[in-house]
Wavefront OBJ file of the C-alpha trace (Angstrom):
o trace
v -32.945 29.418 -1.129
v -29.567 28.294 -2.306
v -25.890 29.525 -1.252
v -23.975 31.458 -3.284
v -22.221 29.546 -5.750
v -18.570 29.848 -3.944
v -19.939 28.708 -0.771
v -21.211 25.188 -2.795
v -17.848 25.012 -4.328
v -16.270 25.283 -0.875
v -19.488 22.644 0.447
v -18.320 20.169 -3.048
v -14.404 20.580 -1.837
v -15.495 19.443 1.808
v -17.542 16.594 0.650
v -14.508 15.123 -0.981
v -12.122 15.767 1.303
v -14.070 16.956 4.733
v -10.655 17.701 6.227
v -8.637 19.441 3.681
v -7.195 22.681 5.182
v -7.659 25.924 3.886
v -3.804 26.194 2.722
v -4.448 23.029 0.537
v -8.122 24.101 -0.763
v -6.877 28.244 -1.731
v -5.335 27.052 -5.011
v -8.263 25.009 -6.186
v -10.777 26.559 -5.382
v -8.507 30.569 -6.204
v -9.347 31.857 -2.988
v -6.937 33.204 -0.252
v -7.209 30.977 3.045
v -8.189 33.074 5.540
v -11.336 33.762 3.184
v -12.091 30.163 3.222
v -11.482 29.701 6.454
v -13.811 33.350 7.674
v -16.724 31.977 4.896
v -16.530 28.404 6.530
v -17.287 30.140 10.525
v -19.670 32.201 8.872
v -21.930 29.192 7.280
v -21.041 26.699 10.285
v -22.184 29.027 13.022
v -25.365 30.055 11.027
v -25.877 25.886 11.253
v -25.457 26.337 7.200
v -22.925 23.473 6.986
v -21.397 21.190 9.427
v -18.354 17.806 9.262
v -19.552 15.228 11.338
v -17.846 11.788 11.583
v -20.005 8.027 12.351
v -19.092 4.344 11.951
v -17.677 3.077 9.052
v -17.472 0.156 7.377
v -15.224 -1.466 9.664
v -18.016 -2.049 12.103
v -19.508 -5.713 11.055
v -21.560 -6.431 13.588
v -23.583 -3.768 14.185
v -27.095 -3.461 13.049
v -29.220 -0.792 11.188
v -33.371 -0.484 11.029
v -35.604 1.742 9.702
v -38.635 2.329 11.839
v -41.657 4.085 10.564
v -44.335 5.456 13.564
v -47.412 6.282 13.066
v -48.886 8.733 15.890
v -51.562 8.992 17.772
v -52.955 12.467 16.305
v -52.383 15.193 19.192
v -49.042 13.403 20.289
v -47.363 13.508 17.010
v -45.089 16.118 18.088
v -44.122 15.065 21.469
v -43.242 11.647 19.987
v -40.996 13.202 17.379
v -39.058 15.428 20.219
v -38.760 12.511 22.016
v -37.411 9.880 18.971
v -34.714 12.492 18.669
v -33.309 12.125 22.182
v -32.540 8.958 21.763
v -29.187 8.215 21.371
v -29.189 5.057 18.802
v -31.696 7.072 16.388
v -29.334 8.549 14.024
v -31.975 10.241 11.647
v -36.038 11.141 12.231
v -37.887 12.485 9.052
v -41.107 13.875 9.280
v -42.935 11.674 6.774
v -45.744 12.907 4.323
v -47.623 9.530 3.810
v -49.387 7.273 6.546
v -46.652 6.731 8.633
v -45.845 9.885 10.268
v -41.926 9.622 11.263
v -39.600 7.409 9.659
v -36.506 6.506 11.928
v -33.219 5.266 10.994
v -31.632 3.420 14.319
v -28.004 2.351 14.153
v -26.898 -0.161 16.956
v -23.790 -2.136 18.112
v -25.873 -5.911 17.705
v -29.185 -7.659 17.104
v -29.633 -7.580 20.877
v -28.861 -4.165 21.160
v -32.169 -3.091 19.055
v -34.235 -5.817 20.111
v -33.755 -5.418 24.420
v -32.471 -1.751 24.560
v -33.748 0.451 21.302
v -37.294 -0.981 20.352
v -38.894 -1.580 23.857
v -38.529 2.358 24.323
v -40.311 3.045 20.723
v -43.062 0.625 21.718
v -43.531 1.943 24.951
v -44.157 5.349 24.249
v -47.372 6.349 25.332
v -48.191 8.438 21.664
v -47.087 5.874 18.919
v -50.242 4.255 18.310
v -47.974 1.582 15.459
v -44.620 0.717 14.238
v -43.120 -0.952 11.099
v -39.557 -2.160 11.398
v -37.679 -3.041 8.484
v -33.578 -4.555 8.475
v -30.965 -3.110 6.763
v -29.537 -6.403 5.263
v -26.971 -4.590 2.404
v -25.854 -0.759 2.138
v -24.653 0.632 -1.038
v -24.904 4.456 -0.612
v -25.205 6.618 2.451
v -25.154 10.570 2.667
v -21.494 10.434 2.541
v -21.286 9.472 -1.071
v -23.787 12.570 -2.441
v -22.060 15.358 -4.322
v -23.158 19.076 -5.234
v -22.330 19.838 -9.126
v -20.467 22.626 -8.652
v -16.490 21.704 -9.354
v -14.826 21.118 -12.480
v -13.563 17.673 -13.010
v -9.936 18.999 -12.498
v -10.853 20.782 -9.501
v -12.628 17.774 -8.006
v -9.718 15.366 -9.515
v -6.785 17.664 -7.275
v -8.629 17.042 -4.152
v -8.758 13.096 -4.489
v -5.325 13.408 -4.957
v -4.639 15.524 -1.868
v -7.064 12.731 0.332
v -4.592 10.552 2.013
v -7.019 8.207 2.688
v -6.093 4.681 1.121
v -9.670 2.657 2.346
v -7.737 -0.731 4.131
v -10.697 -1.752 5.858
v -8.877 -3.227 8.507
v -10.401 -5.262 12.004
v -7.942 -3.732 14.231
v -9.930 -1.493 16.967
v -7.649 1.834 17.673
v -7.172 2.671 21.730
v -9.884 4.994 22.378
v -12.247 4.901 19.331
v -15.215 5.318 20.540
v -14.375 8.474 22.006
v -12.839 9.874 18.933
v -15.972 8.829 16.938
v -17.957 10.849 19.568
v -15.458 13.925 19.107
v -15.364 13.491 15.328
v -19.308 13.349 15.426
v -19.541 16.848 17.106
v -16.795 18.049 14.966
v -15.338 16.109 12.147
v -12.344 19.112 11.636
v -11.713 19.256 14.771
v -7.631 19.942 14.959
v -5.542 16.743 16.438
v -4.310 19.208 19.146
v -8.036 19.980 20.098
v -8.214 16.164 20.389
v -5.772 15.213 22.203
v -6.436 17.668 25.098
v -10.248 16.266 24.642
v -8.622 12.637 25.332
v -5.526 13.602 27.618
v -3.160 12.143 25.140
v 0.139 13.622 22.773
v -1.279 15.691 20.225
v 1.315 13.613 17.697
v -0.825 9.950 19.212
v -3.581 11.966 18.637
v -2.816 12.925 15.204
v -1.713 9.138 14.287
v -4.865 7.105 16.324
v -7.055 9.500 13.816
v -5.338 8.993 10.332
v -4.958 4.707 11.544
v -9.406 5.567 12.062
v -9.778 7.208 8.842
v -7.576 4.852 6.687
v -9.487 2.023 7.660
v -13.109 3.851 7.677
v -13.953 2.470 10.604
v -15.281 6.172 10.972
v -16.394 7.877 8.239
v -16.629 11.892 7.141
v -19.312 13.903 5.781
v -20.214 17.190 4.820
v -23.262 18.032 5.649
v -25.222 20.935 4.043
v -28.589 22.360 5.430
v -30.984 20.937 2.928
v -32.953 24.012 2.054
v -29.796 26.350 0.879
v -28.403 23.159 -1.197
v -30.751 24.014 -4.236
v -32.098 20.188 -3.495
v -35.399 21.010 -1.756
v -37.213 17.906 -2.271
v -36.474 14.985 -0.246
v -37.719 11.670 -1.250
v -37.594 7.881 -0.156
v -38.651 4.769 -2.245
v -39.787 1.480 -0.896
v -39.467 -1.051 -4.103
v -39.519 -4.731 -4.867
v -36.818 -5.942 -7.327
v -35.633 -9.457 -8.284
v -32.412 -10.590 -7.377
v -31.325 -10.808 -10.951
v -32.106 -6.780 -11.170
v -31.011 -5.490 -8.135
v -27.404 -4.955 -9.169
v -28.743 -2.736 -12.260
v -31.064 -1.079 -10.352
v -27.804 0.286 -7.628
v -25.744 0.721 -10.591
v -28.365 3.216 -11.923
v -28.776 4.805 -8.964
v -25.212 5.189 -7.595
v -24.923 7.627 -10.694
v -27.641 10.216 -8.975
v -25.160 12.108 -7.498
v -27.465 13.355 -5.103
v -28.393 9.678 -3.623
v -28.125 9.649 0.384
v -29.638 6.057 1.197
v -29.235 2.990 -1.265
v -29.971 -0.092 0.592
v -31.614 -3.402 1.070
v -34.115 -4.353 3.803
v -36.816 -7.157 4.957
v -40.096 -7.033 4.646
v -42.494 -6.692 1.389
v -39.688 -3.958 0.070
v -36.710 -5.342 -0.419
v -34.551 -1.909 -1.844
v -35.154 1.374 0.157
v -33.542 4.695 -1.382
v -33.573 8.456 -1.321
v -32.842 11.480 -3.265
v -32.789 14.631 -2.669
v -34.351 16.323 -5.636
v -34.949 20.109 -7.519
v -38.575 19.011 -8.031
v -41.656 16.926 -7.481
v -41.274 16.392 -11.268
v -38.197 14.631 -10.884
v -39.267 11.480 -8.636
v -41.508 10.521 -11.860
v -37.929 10.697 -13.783
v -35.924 8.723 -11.235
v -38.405 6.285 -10.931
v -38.637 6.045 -15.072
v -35.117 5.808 -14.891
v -35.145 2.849 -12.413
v -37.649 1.035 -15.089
v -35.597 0.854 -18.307
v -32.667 -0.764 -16.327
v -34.625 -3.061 -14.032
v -38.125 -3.830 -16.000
v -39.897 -5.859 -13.193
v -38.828 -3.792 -10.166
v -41.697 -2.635 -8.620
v -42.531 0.695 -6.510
v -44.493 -0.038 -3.414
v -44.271 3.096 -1.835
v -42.613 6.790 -2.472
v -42.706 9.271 0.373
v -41.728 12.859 0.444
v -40.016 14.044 3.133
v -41.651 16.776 4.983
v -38.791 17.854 7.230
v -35.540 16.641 8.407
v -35.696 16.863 12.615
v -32.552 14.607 13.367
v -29.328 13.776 10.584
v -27.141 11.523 11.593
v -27.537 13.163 15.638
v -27.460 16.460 14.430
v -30.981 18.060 15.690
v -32.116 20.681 13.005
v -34.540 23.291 12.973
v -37.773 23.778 10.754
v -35.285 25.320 8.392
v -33.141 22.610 8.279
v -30.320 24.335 9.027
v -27.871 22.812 12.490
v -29.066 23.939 15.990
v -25.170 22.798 16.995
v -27.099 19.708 19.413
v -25.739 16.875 18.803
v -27.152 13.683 20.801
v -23.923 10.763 20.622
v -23.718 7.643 22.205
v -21.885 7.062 25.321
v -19.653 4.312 25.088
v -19.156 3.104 28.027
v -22.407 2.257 28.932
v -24.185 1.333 25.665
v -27.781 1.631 27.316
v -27.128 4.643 28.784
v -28.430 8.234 28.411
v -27.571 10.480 25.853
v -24.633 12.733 25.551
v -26.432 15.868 24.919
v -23.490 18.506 23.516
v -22.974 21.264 21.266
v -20.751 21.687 18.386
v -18.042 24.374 18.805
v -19.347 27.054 16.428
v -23.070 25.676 15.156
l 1 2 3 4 5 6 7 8 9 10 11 12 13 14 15 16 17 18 19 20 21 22 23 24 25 26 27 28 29 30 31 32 33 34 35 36 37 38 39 40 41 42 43 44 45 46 47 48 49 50 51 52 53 54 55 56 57 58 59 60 61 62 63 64 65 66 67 68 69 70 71 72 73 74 75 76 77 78 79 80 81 82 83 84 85 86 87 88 89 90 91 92 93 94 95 96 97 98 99 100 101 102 103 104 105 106 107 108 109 110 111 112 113 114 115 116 117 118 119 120 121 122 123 124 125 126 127 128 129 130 131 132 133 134 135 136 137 138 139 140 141 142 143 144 145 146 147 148 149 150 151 152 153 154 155 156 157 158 159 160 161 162 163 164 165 166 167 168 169 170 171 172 173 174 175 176 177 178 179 180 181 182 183 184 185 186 187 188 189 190 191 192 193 194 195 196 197 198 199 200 201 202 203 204 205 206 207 208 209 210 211 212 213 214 215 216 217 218 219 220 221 222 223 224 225 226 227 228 229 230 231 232 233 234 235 236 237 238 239 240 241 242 243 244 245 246 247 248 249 250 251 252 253 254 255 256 257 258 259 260 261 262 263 264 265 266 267 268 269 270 271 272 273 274 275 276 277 278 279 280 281 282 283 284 285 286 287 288 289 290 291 292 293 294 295 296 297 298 299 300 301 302 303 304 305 306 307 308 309 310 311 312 313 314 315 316 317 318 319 320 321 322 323 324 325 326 327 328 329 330 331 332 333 334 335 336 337 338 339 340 341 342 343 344 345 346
């Protein structure tokens, strides 16, 4: 199942710039805007394709782990449900190998994980182990993977039309957390929309966002329902690579344009990184890819996804497409409940 191939164009547009407007994409893309803008409602309300927003780079204290479960047998779907209400667990993949679930966890601090996050995952009643690895370096997330559907002019027009300059600033905006739970249920979502969510001038609103986005201390995506991207395959590596490789080894593959995870992490793996792929065929070319640039790195596991039940807070269905639930944080009390909302139109 893949989309039509305007709808990926309109998908590639959004992944470069997730909040162009229709006005700006028409001439690109040769389409009149209120066809954009009636194709986009019709793929985000079938939970097709979605903009969500999360931290960015500006965030230097926080913390993110990958935790894989392993179930007791009859409770494996409970415990899945249940790793997807909680709030810190940005993503829960249904694993194929011995681990059933493989959690990422994103956290303010150390202390955060350690007294709030992993007492809850040990003390669930049907997760009979865990594994916890440390992200200790991130070179690639889901926000840097492209479709292959724009020409290079095309995809050249819309850098050019991103205001975004990247200062990676340290100053914290008034009221950031709450935009980056707004922008994470709707990363288009209008500064007028946002200002009446925060009780503020739709012109502060406006300028509090572009000072956020500037200095990536929240970041954009465009996400697309994994099954219609023509990308079926989902697949995460566990290697071992010497220091004196590893920067070949990201090099090589930061130019997969379909790379969501690129990172290093404790533990007898020290790289972790994941592809979504056409074929089963093509992990045996990745990884022979990986080998002529880095000789001695070493694959010590490769798992194949077997379904996506929780991106980035987004809960998805067995299709993968968006059920419009989106589980944030709440930031005033960081060990609190979820916020369990939906998006406007998923």
């Amino acid at each position: 199942m893949e989309l039509p191939q305007a709808d990926l164009e309109m998908v590639h547009a959004l992944q470069v710039f997730p909040r162009v407007s229709w006005a700006q994409l028409a001439p690109i893309l040769g389409q009149h805007p209120t066809t954009l803008a009636a194709r986009w409602e019709r793929l985000h309300g079938r939970g097709l394709v979605w903009v969500t927003g999360h931290q960015g780079a500006i965030s230097t204290q926080g913390a993110a782990t990958f935790i894989s479960i392993q179930c007791h047998p009859e409770a494996r779907e409970s415990v899945i449900a249940r790793m997807c209400l909680i709030p810190e667990v940005g993503n829960v993949e249904e694993s194929a190998r011995s681990w059933d679930a493989r959690l990422t966890v994103f956290t303010e601090d150390w202390a955060h994980l350690t007294h709030r996050v992993l007492p809850v995952v040990r003390a669930d009643p049907g997760i009979a182990k865990i594994h916890v690895s440390v992200m200790t370096g991130l070179y690639a997330t889901g926000s840097h993977w492209r479709l292959d559907v724009l020409s290079p002019e095309q995809h050249a027009r819309l850098r050019e039309l991103n205001p975004l300059h990247g200062r990676q600033g340290s100053e914290i905006v008034p009221q950031q957390e709450q935009l980056r739970r707004l922008l994470a249920i709707d990363g288009r979502m209008p500064a007028a929309q946002i200002a009446a969510e925060l009780g503020i001038h739709p012109t502060t609103a406006a300028r509090r966002l572009r000072q956020l986005l500037d200095s990536k201390a929240i970041m954009l995506r465009c996400e697309l329902a994994q099954d219609y991207s023509g990308y079926p395959v989902y697949c995460q590596w566990y290697a071992r690579v010497p220091p004196t490789q590893l920067e070949e080894a990201v090099q090589r593959l930061r130019s997969f344009r379909t790379l969501r995870l690129c990172a290093t992490i404790t533990g007898d793996a020290n790289l972790t990184f994941a592809l979504w792929l056409r074929n089963p065929v093509e992990i045996a070319e990745v990884e022979w890819a990986l080998q002529k640039v880095a000789p001695a790195l070493q694959v010590i596991e490769s798992d194949v996804g077997v379904r996506t039940h929780k991106r980035m807070g987004w809960i998805l269905r067995e299709d993968s497409t968006a059920t419009g639930q989106v589980i944030t944080h709440e930031p005033t009390d960081p060990g609190g409940s979820a916020e369990d909302r939906k998006a406007p139109s998923a």
